[in-house]
N, C-alpha and C positions, 0 to 999 in steps of 0.2 A: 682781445677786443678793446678792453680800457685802452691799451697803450695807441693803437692804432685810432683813436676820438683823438685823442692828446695830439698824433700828429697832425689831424683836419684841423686842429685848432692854433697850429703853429710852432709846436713845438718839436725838437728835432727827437731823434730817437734814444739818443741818451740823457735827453732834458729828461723826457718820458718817464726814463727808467728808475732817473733821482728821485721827479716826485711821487711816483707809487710807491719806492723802497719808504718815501720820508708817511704814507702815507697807513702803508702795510705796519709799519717801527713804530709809529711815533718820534717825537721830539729826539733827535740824535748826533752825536758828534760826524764830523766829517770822517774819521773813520771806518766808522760803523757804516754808514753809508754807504763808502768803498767797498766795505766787505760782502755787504751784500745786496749790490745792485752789480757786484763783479766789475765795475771800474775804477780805473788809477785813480789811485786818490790826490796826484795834481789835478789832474781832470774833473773830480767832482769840484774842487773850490771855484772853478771856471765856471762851472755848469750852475750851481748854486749860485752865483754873482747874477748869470743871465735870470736863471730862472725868478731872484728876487726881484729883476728890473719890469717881470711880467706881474709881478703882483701873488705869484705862489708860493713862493717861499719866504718866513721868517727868520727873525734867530735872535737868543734873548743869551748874552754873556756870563757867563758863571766862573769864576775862580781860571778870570782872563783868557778864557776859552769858547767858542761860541757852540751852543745848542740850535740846530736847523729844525723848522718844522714847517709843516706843509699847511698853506692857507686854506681858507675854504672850496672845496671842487666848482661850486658855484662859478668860481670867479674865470672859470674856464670856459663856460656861455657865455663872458663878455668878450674874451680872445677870439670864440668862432666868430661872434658877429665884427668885432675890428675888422678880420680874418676876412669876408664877405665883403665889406665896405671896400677893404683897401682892391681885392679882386673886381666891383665896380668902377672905381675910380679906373681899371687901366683896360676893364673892357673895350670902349671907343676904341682903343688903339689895336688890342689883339683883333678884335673883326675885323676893323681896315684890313691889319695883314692878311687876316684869312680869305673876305672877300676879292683882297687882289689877285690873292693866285689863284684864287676860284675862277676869277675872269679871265683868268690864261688859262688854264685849265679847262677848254671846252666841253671835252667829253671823258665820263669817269665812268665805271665800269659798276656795277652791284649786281653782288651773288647772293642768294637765298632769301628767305623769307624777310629777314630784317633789314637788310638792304633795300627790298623795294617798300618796305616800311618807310625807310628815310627818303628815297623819291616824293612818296605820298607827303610826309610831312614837311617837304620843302613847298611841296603846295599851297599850304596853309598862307602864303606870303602873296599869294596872287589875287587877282580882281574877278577872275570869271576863268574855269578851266573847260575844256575843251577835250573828251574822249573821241578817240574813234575806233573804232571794235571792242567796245568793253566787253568783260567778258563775265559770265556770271558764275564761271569757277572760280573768280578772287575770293569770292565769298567762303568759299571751301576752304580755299587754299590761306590763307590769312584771318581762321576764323576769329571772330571778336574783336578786330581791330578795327574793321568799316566802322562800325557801331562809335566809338570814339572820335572817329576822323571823322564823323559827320557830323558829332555835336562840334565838335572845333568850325566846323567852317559855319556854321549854323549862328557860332557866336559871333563870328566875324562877317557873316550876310556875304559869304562866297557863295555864287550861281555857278550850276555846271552843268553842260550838254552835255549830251550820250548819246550815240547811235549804237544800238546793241542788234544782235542778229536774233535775241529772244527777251522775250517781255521778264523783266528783272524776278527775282522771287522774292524779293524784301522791297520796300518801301527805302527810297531815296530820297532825303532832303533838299530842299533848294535845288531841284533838278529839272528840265525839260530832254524829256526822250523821245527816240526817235527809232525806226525798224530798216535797218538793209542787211541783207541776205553774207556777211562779211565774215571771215575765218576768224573766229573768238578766242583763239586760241594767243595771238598779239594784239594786243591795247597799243594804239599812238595817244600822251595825254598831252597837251601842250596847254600852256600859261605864261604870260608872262614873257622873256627872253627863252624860254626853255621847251626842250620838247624830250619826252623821255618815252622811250619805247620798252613794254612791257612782254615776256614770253611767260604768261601764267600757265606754268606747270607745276608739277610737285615741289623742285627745287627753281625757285620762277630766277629770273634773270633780266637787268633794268637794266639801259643804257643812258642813259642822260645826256641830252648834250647843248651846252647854254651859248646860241648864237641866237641874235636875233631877226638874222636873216633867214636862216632854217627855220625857225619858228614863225615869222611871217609867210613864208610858203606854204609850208603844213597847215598854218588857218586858213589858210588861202583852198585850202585842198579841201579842209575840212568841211569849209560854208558851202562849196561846190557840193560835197556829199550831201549835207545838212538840206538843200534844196528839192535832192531827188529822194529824200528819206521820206518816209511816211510816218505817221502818229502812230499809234499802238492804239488799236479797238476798244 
């Protein structure tokens, strides 16, 4: 477990291994080292150079030879947070990437529960969603996670329609509902450019698909429903 922090924090995996062995030892020669962190010992004088350039290793000269010893572990929560920063600074760019082939990428396929997990929380990015056959086995089927996805949108002042074919058994946030007679068994949720269609069953199954021409049809469908729905008693 220690070694596997060390490497979140930057360091590689036989950086790791020098500074526990210097940490398990105490103050030690470069042999010692070698011997028992099990690597060459050209290979530690490398790794002890890096690792002094991070701030974890010392070494104090004795009878023209040097003694390595390991800094304070402290100084290892200033490496995660550089570690964070420098992952910030190059964020902007990796989403670009990612959002580009997302946009090529129309329609992506999700399998099981966690999947339409991730549907659900690309939600979170929209202005007002748009159900149509929700169904009120999700609640079964993904139990404890509405509960979450509601205060998220709740923080963010997302509205959302619902035409359900039975009157909900939990209480819905920031919600207006609506009643038609519709097989509950597929949800259409659209927001946004996207429109993602739900088969809640045991093992549920999401299809997502980000046009914003399909998505303007389907709300287009939807308001048509939305007209002939009725209120809940």
């Amino acid at each position: 477990m220690d070694e596997k922090i060390l490497l979140l924090a930057g360091l590689t995996r036989n950086e790791a291994k020098v500074y526990l062995t210097l940490l398990d030892d105490g103050p030690s020669l470069a042999g010692s080292i070698a011997k028992h962190s099990g690597i060459h010992r050209r290979s530690v004088y490398d790794l002890l150079a890096r690792l002094a350039e991070k701030g974890l290793v010392s070494y104090i000269v004795e009878r023209k030879r040097k003694r390595y010893e390991a800094t304070n572990p402290a100084h290892v929560i200033e490496l995660m947070k550089q570690a964070q920063e420098d992952v910030e600074k190059i964020m902007p760019s990796l989403l670009n990437k990612f959002n580009t082939v997302k946009e090529k990428q129309e329609t992506v396929f999700y399998r099981g529960k966690e999947g339409v997990k991730t549907i659900l929380a690309d939600q979170l990015a929209a202005k007002e969603i748009l159900v149509l056959g929700a169904s009120p086995q999700a609640q079964e089927i993904i139990k404890y996670y509405f509960h979450k996805y509601d205060e998220a949108r709740k923080k963010k002042h997302i509205q959302i329609r619902m035409i359900f074919n039975q009157r909900p058994s939990y209480p819905i946030p920031l919600s207006t509902i609506r009643y038609l007679p519709l097989d509950a068994k597929a949800a259409v949720n659209i927001y946004g450019s996207k429109v993602a269609i739900i088969l809640w069953t045991e093992k549920p199954l999401g299809i997502l698909i980000n046009n914003s021409g399909i998505a303007d049809a389907f709300r287009q469908y939807f308001e048509l429903l939305w007209g002939i729905a009725k209120d809940f008693k």
